[in-house]
C-alpha positions in Angstrom: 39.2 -10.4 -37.2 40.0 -8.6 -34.0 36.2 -7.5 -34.2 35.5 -10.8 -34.0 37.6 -12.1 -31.8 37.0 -9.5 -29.1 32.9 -10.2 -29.5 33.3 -14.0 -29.3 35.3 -13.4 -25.9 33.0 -10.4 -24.8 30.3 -12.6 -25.5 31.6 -16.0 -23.5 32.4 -13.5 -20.9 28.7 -11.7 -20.7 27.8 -15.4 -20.5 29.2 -16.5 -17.5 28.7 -12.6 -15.8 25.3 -13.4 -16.5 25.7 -17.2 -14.9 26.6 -15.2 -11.6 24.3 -12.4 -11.5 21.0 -14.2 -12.2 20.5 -16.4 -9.4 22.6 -14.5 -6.4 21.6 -11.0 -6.0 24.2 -10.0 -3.3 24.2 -6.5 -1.6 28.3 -6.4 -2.3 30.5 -4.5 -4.0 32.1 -7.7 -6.4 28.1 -8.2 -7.0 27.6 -4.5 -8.1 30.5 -4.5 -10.0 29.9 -7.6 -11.9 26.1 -5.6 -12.8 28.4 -2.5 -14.1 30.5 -5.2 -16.2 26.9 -6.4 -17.6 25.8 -3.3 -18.7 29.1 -2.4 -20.4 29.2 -5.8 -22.0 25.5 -5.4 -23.2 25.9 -1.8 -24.8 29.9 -3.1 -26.3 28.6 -6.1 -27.8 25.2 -4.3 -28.8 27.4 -2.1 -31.1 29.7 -4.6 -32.1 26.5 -6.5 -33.5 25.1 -3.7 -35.1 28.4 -3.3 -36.7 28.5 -7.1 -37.9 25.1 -7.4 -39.4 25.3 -3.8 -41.2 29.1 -5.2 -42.3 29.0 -9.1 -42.9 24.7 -9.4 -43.2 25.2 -10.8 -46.7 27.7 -13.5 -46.0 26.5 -14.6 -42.5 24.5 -17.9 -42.3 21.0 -17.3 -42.4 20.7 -18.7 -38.6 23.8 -16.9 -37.6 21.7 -13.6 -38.5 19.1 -14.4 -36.7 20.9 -15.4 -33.8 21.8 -11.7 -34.0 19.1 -10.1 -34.7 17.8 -11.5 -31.7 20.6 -10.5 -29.3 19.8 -7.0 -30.8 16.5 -7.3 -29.7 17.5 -8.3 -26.2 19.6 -5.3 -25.8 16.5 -3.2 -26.5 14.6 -4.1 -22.8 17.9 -4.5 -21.8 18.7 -0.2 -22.2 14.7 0.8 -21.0 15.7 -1.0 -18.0 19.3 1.1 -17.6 16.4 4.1 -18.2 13.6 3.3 -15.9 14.7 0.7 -13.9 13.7 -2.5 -13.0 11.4 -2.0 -10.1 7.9 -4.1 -9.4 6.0 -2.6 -11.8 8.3 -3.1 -15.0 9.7 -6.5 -14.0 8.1 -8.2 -17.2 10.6 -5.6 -19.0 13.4 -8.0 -17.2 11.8 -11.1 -18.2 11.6 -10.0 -21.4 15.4 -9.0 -21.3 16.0 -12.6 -20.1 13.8 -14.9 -22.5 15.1 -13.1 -25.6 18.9 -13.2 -24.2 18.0 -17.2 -23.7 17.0 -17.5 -27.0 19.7 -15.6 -28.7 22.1 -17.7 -27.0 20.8 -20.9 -28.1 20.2 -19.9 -31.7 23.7 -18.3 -31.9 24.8 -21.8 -30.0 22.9 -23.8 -33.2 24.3 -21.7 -35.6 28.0 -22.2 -34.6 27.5 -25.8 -34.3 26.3 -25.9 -37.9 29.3 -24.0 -39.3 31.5 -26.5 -37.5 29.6 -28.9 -38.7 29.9 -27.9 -42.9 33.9 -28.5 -41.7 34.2 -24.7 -41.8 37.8 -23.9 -40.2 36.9 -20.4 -39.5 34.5 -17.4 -39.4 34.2 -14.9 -42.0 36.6 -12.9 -40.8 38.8 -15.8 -40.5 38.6 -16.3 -36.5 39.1 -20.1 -35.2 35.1 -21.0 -34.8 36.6 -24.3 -33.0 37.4 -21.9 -29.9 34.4 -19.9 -29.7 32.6 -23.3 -29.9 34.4 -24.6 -27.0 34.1 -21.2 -24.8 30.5 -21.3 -25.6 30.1 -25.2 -24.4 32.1 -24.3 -21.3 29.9 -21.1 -20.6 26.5 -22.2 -21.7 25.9 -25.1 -18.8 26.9 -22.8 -16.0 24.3 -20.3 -17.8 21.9 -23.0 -16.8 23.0 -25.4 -14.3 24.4 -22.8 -11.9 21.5 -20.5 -11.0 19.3 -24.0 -11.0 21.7 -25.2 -8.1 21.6 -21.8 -6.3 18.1 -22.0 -6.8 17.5 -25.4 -5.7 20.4 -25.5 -3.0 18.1 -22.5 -1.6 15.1 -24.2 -1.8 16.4 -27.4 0.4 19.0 -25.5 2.8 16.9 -22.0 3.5 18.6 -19.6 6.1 17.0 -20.6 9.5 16.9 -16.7 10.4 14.9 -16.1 7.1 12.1 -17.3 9.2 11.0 -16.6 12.8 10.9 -19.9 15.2 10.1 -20.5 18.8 13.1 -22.2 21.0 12.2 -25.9 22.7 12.8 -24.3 25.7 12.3 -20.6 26.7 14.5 -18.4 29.0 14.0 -18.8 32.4 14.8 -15.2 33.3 15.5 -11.7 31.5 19.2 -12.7 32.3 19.1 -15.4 29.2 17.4 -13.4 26.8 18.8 -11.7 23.8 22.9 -10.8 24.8 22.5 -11.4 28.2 24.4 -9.7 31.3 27.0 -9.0 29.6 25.8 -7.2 26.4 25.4 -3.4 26.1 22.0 -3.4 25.6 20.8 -5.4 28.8 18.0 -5.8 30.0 16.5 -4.9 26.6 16.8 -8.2 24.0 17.5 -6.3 21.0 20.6 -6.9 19.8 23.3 -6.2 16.6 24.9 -9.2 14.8 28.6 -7.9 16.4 27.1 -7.5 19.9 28.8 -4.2 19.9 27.4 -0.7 19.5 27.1 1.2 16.3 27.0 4.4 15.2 23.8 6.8 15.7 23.7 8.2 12.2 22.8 4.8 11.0 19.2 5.7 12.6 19.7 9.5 11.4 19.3 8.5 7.6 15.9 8.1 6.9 15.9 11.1 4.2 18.0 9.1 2.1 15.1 6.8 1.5 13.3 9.9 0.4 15.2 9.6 -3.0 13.4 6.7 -4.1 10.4 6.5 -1.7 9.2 9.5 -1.2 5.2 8.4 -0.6 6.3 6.2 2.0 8.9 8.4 3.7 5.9 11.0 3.9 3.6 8.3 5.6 6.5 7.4 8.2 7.5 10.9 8.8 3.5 11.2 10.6 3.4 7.7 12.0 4.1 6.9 15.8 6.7 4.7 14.8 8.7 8.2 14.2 7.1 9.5 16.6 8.3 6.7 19.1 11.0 8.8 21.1 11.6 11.6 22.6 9.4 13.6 20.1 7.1 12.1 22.0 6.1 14.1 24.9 4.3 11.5 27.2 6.7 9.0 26.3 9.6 11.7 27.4 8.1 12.5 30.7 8.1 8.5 31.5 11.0 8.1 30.6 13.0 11.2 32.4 10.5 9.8 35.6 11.8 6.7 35.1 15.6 7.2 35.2 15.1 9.7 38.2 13.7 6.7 39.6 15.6 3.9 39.0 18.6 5.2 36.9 19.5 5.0 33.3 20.2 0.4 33.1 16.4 -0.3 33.7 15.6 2.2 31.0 17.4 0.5 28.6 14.3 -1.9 28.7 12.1 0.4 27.1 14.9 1.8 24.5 15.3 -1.3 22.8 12.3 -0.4 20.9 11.9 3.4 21.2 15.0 5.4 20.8 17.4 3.3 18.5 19.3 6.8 17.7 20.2 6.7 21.3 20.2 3.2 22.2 22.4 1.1 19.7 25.3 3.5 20.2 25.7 3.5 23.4 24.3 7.1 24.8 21.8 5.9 27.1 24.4 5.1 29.9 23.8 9.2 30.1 20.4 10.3 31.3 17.9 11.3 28.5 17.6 15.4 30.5 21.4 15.9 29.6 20.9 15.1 25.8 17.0 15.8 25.2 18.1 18.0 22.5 20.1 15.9 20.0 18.9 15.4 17.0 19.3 11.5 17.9 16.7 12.1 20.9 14.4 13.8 18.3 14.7 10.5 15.4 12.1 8.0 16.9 12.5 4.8 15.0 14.1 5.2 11.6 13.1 3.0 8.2 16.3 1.0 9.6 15.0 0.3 13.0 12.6 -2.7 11.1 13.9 -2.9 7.6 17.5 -3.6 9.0 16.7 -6.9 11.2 18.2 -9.3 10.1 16.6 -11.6 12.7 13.7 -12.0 15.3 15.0 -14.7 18.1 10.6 -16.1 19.0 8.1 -14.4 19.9 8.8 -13.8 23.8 9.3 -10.0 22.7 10.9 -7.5 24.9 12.8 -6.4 21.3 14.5 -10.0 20.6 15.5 -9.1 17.4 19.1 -8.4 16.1 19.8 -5.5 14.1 23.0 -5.0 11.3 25.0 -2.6 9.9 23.9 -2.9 6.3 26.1 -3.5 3.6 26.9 -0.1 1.0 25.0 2.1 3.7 27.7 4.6 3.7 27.7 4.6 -0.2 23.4 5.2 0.2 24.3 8.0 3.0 27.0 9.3 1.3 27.4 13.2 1.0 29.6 13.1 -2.4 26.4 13.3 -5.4 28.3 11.0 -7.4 28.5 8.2 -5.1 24.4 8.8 -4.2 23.9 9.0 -8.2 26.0 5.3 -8.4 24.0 3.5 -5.1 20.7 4.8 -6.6 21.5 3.9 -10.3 22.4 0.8 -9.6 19.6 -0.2 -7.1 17.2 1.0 -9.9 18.8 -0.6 -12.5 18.4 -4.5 -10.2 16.7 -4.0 -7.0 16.9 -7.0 -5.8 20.0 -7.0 -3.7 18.7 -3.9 -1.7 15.0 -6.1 -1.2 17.6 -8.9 0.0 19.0 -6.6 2.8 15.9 -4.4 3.4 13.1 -7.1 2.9 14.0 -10.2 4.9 11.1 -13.3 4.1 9.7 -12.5 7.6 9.1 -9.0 6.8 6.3 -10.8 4.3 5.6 -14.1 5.9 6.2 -13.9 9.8 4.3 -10.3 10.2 2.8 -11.2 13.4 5.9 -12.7 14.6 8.0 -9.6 13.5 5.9 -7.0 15.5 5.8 -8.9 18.8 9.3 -8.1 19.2 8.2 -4.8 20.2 4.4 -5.0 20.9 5.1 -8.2 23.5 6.7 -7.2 26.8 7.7 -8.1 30.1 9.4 -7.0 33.3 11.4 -8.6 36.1 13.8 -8.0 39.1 16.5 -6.0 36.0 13.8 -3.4 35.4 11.4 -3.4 38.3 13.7 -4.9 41.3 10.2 -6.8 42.1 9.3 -9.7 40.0 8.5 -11.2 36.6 5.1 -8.4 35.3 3.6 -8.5 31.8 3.8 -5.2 30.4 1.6 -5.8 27.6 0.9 -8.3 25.1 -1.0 -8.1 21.7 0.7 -10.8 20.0 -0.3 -13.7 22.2 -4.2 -12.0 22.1 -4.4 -11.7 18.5 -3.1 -15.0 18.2 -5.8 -16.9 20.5 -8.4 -15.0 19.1 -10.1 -16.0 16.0 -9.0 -13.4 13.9 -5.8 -14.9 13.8 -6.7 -18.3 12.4 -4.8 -20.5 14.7 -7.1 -20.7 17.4 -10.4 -22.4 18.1 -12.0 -19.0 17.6 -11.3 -19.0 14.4 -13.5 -21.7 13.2 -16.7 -19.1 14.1 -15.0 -16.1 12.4 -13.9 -14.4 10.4 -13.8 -15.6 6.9 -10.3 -14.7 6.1 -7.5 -14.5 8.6 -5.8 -10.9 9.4 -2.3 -10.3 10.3 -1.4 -6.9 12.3 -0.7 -5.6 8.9 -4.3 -6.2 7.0 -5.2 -3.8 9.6 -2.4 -1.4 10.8 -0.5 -1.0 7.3 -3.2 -1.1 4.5 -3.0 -1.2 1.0 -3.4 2.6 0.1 -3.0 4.3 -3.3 0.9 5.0 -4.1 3.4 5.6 -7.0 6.3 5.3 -4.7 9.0 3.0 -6.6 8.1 0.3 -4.1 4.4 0.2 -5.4 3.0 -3.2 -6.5 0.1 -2.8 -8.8 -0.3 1.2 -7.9 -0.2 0.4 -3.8 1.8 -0.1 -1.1 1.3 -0.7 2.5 0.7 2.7 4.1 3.5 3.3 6.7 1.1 5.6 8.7 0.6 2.2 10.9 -3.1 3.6 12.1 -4.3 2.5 15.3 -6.3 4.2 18.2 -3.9 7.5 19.2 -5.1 10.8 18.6 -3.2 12.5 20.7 -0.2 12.5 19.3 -1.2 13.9 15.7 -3.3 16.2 17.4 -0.7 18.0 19.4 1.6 17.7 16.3 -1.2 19.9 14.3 -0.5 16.8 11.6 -4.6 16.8 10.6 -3.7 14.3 7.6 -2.5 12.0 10.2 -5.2 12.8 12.6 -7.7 12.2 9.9 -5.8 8.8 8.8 -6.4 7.9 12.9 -10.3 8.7 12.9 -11.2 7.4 9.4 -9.6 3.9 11.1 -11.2 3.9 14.1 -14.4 4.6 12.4 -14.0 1.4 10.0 -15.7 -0.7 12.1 -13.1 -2.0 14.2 -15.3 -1.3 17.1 -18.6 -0.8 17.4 -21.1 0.7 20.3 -25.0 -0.5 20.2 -26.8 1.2 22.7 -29.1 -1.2 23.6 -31.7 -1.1 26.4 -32.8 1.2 28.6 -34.2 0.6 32.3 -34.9 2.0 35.3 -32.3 2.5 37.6 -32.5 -0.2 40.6 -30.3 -1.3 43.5 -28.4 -5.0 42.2 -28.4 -7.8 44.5 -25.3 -7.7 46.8 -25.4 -3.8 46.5 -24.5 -1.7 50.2 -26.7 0.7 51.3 -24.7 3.2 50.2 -25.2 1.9 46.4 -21.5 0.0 46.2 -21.8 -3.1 44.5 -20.5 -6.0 46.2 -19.6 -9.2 44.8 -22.2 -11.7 44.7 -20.1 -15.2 45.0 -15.9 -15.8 46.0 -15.8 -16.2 42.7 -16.1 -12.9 40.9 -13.2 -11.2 39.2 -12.2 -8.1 37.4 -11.7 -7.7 34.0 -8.4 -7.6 32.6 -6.6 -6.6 29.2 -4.4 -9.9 30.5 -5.1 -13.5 28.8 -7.1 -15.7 31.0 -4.8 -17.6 33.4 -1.8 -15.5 32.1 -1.5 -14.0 35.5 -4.9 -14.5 37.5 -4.3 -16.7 40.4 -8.2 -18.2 39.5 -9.4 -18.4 36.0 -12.7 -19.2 34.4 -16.0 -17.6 33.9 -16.4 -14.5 36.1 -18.8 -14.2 38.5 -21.9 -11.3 37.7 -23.7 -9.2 39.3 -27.4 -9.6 40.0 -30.0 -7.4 39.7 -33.4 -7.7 40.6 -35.9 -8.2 37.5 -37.0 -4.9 35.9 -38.6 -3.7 33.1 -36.2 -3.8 29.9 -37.1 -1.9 26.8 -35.3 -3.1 24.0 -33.9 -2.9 21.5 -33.8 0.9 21.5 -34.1 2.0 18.5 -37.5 -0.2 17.8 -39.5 0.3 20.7 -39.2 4.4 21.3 -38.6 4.6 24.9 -38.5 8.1 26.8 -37.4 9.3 29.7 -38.5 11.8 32.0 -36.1 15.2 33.2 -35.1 13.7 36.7 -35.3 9.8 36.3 -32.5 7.6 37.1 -32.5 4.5 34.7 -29.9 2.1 33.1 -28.7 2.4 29.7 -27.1 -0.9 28.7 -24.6 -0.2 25.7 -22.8 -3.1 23.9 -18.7 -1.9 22.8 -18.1 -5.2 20.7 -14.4 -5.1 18.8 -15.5 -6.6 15.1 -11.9 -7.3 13.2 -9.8 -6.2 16.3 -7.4 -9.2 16.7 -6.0 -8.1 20.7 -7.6 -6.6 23.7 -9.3 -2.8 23.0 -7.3 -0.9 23.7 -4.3 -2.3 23.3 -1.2 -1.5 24.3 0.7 -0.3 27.3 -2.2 -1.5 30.2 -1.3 1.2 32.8 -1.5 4.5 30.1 -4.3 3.6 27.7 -8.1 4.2 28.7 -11.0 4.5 26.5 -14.0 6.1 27.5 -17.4 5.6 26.4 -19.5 9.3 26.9 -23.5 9.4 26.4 -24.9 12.4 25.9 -28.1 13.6 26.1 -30.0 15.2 23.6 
């Protein structure tokens, strides 16, 4: 009778454990605990069941055994998943788990309520079937009703930080954005959920994703995002220019996104030449610099986001095996609280929105003691243009939409734990620098930079050839001169951003002259000592922002023809 009496509560209990852990997920220690309880309810009962069909097979109801034999079944995906885990690619194991649990527990429910029904006092062994009839009805409802109510209480009430929005009205000055005067981190935005500092070695800890994604840990290790900081030779020199300059407060601007080691703990009151060496210096921006936002304020940039302290870090980061052997067991076992802290719905949905807390920037009297100065802006390009879809644009092209990801973190081959379908979204992030791989001697990252920039992205056509005359407008001395008040340079800037005029440029003329084109049709030739025009077309096909992008006052591209 005890048997059965401890299986009948094991089993209401395992119930309502279940009633909890289905529809919450929560990175805490009373969630992780509750999975630990699951698991040693599954395998207890398992064993307990096995015991009692082996035992009492004979003299159990027929629908009673089945009931059984199904929750034996249910235990079966149940231990593969304590084995291998329930990560992407083996989450039908879970929902097989789950459907034959459902079942079990409404056959067993069936089964009890027939017994009761035949005026049967007791079970077999002589345990009150009245009770576990009553725990069962108390249990099965919340089983059902309660994950449907977090579910759809989710669904009607989502958390406004769970997706990025634009104020109704936008800050005046760099004095209202993000903390404010007051906060530590002024006059970057970026932000932490206490508005107080925390500690370095929270950026120091990217090996420890190593133990479960070792692909992607490899792809960050080469990228620029790691390469952000003061591993970062030119962005060093700027920066150590910088504070000579102007002092270590302005510089906080540009450490909001660059040297999170440094930044979030306070250290950059101290100039970056007295600490160069630290290992915090040397981190760049860790997996936690973008997978531990918890929140983006718009997209005016500057780094508005806000950054936490996850919950069970220290028991990820720990140094004792046994605690790293616990955080990574368990996250294998149910990922999904660690995708609830590391993979926030913007990190899928608001992409765009995401990276223009970083690649959006501006600069006023706190940094520059001038005036209000765009640094640079890809967001608001790639958002007018039509690769974007929201613009005008983008009823002439292209087909499909792009985000910054479809281009800067493609799908690539993996069979990192994180994979979906045997990819994942390479964490190289390859755009236009070569410089920095090159001088790092990383030639797989080099070669991940030129195979990209080779994709189409940009193409040259060299187009016509001409000879070479003087354009209307031009001095003597060959200087061209602008033909009406209304000509303009180019700029990497949106039109009317800040242009005092904006519209269609002005050109410059040229008096007619013999064209041959298109090149490569009508063979033309040239003689050793002629002077003539080549015109050459550099057209961005998928690019989404200005070419190059970018900071405007450090990147240059340069077109060189050579002769053959």
């Amino acid at each position: 009778m005890k048997y059965h009496k401890a299986g009948t509560y094991g089993f209401i209990l395992l119930l309502l454990n279940s009633a909890y852990l289905w529809p919450l997920a929560e990175p805490t220690l009373f969630y992780m605990s509750n999975l630990v309880l699951h698991m040693a309810l599954g395998v207890g009962l398992t064993l307990l069941g096995i015991r009692c069909l082996w035992k009492y097979s004979s003299s159990l109801p027929k629908l009673a055994r089945w009931g059984l034999i199904l929750f034996l079944l249910c235990a079966l995906p149940g231990v593969t998943l304590m084995k291998i885990g329930a990560t992407q690619p083996h989450r039908w194991i879970l929902q097989l788990h789950i459907a034959l649990a459902l079942l079990a527990v409404i056959v067993l429910g069936f089964a009890l309520r027939m017994q009761l029904r035949k005026g049967l006092a007791a079970t077999t062994s002589g345990f009150p079937s009245k009770l576990a009839w009553r725990g069962y009805c108390l249990a099965l409802p919340l089983l059902i009703f309660f994950p449907a109510g977090i579910k759809l209480y989710q669904h009607l009430f989502p958390v406004a930080s769970d997706r990025i929005h634009n104020p109704v009205t936008a800050p005046t000055s760099m004095y209202e954005e993000g903390g404010g005067l007051q906060s530590p981190f002024f006059p970057s935005s970026a932000n932490t959920t206490t508005g107080k500092t925390i500690p370095s070695n929270f950026f120091m800890t990217s090996e420890a994703c190593k133990r479960c994604h070792a692909d992607i840990y490899e792809q960050w290790h080469s990228s620029m995002h790691h390469f952000s900081s003061f591993n970062n030779q030119w962005y060093r020199k700027s920066i150590e220019y910088m504070q000579d300059v102007v002092g270590t407060q302005p510089s906080k601007w540009c450490a909001g996104c660059h040297d999170h080691a440094v930044f979030f703990n306070g250290r950059f009151e101290t100039p970056i030449k007295q600490q160069i060496t630290t290992p915090e210096a040397q981190a760049g921006l860790a997996c936690t610099s973008c997978h531990s936002i918890v929140s983006v304020n718009d997209s005016t940039g500057n780094g508005g986001f806000v950054i936490e302290y996850p919950p069970l870090h220290d028991m990820a980061t720990s140094n004792n095996k046994l605690l790293q052997w616990a955080h990574d067991f368990l996250i294998k076992v149910d990922p999904e609280p660690h995708k609830k802290v590391f993979m926030k719905p913007f990190h899928r949905k608001d992409t765009a929105e995401m990276c223009s807390s970083c690649h959006k920037v501006h600069l006023d009297v706190p940094v520059n003691n001038y005036r209000w100065l765009r640094g640079f802006n890809d967001y608001d390009n790639w958002q007018a243009s039509g690769v974007s879809g929201q613009g005008a644009r983008s009823f002439y092209y292209p087909k499909q939409p792009q985000r910054c990801v479809d281009c800067h973190m493609p799908l690539v081959p993996s069979n990192d734990m994180a994979n979906i379908n045997g990819k994942v979204h390479s964490h190289r992030f390859p755009a236009a620098n070569t410089a920095v791989p090159f001088a790092n001697q990383d030639h797989k990252q080099l070669q991940t930079v030129i195979d990209f920039l080779k994709n189409k992205h940009v193409t040259v056509d060299i187009f016509a050839i001409s000879a070479s005359q003087k354009t209307v407008g031009q001095s003597e001395s060959g200087t061209p001169q602008r033909s009406s008040e209304t000509m303009q340079l180019s700029s990497s800037f949106g039109i009317g951003e800040e242009s005092e005029a904006f519209g269609a440029g002005g050109a410059f003329q040229s008096a007619p002259a013999e064209i041959y084109a298109p090149i490569e049709k009508v063979g033309a030739t040239v003689r050793r000592g002629d002077s003539v025009r080549v015109d050459v077309v550099a057209r961005t096909r998928t690019v989404g922002h200005f070419f190059p992008g970018g900071t405007v006052d450090a990147f240059d591209v340069w077109m060189e023809l050579q002769g053959v």
